[in-house]
N, C-alpha and C positions, 0 to 999 in steps of 0.2 A: 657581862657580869650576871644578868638574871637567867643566862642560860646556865652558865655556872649552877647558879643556886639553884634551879630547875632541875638539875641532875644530881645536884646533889639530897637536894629531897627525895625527888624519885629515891634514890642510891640509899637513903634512908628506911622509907620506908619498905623499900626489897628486901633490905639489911633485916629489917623488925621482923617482915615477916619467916626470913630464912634462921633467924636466931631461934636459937635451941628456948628460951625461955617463952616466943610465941605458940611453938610448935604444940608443946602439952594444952593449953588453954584452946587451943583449938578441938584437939582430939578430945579433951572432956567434955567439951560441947557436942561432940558428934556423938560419944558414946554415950552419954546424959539423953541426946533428941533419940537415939537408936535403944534408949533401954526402954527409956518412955515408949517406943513405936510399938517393942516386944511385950511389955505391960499392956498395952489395949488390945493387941490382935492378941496375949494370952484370954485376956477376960474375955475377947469377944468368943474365944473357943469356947469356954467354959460356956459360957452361956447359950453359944449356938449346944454343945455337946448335953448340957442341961433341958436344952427345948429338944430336943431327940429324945434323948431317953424316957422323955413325958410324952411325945408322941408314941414312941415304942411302946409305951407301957397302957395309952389309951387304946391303939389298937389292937394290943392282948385283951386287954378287957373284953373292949368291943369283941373279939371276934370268939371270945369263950360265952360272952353273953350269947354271943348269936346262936355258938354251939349246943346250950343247955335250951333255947329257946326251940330249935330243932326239936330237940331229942324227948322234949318236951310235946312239943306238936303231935310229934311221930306217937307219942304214947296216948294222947287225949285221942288219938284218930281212932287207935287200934279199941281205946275203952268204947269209944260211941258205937264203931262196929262191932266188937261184943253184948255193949248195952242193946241194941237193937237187933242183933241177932235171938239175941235170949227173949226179946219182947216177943216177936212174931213166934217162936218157939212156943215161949207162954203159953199163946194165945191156941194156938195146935194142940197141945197135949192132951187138954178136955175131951177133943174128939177123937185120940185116940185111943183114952178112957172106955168114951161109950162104942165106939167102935169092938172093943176087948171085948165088955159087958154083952156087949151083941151076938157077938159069937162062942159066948158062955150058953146062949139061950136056947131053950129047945120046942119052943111056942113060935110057931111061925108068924101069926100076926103081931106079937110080941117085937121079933124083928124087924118088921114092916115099919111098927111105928119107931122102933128105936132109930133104922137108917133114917126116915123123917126126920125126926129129932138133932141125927148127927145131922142131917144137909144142914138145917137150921142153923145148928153151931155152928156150924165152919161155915157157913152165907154173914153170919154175926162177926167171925172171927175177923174175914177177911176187911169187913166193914171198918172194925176198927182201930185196922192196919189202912186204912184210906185208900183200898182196892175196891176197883166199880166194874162188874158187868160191860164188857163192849154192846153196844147198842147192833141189834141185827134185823133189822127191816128193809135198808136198800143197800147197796153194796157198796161199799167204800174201800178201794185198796190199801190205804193207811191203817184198816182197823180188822182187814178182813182178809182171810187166804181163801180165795174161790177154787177145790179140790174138782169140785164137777157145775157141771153146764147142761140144762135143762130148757127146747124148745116147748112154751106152754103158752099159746093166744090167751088164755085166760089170766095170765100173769104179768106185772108191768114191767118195763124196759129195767133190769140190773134190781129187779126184788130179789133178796133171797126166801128162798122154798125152804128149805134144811139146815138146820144147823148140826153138824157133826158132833162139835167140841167148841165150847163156849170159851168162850179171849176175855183177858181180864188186865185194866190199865191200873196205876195209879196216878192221879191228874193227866196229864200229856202223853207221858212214858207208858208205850206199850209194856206187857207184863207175856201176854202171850195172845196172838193173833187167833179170832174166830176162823175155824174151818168149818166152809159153809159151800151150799148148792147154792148156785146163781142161775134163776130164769131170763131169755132170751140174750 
């Protein structure tokens, strides 16, 4: 008899759940848990699609900042190389003044001292453009082009004898190499 009733429960509740009236209460639970599921992975787009478009829109930024900062650059380079071209220019043009005046003149000693005067200037000029004289007493290849070679007992090991044409640095940065005669 309890096997009986064992099947017949079983048989019941098979019955319950194959009856038309379980069957909706089910599916509205799935589709209630399945709308809910669609509800969060929709927000979670929006949000993921909201942090995008704020990164998209920082790396526009960023990369138009960058571009103005460029182009920016590029223009501060180009004024310093003008600004300092016009400086050294400046500094030039006095002697090419007196230089003109000099050859206006028909006094010979008149121009004797005028070139004087220009050397002067433009010895000034180059000074205060932070250009120095190469030093020429012994021969150094970093600072000196040796053009000729001169046997003299009387002269020490790599003295120069002659300067051709005077070299002129600013700080470190050769500008233009002395060409010089080198004894022994």
């Amino acid at each position: 008899m309890e096997e009986n009733k064992k099947t017949t429960d079983e048989t019941v509740t098979e019955e319950e759940k194959s009856s038309p009236e379980s069957a909706p209460k089910t599916e509205t639970k799935k589709n209630k848990k399945t709308e809910q599921e669609t509800k969060a992975l929709k927000a979670e787009l929006e949000a993921k699609e909201k942090a995008l478009a704020e990164a998209e829109d920082k790396y526009l930024r960023l990369f138009a900042e960058y571009d103005n900062f460029r182009k920016r650059s590029a223009k501060e380079k180009e004024g310093i190389y003008a600004d300092a071209y016009a400086d050294c220019i400046g500094n030039i043009l006095p002697i090419l003044d007196n230089l003109e005046r000099a050859g206006k003149s028909e006094n010979f000693e008149a121009v004797r001292k005028g070139l004087e005067l220009t050397t002067k200037a433009f010895e000034d000029a180059l000074s205060k453009m932070g250009i120095t004289e190469v030093e020429t007493k012994t021969f150094d290849p970093s600072l000196h082009n040796a053009v000729m070679h001169v046997e003299d007992e009387t002269r020490g090991e790599g003295e120069i004898v002659e300067v051709f044409q005077k070299g002129y640095k600013k700080g470190d940065k050769i500008i233009r190499f002395a060409m010089v005669k080198v004894a022994n």
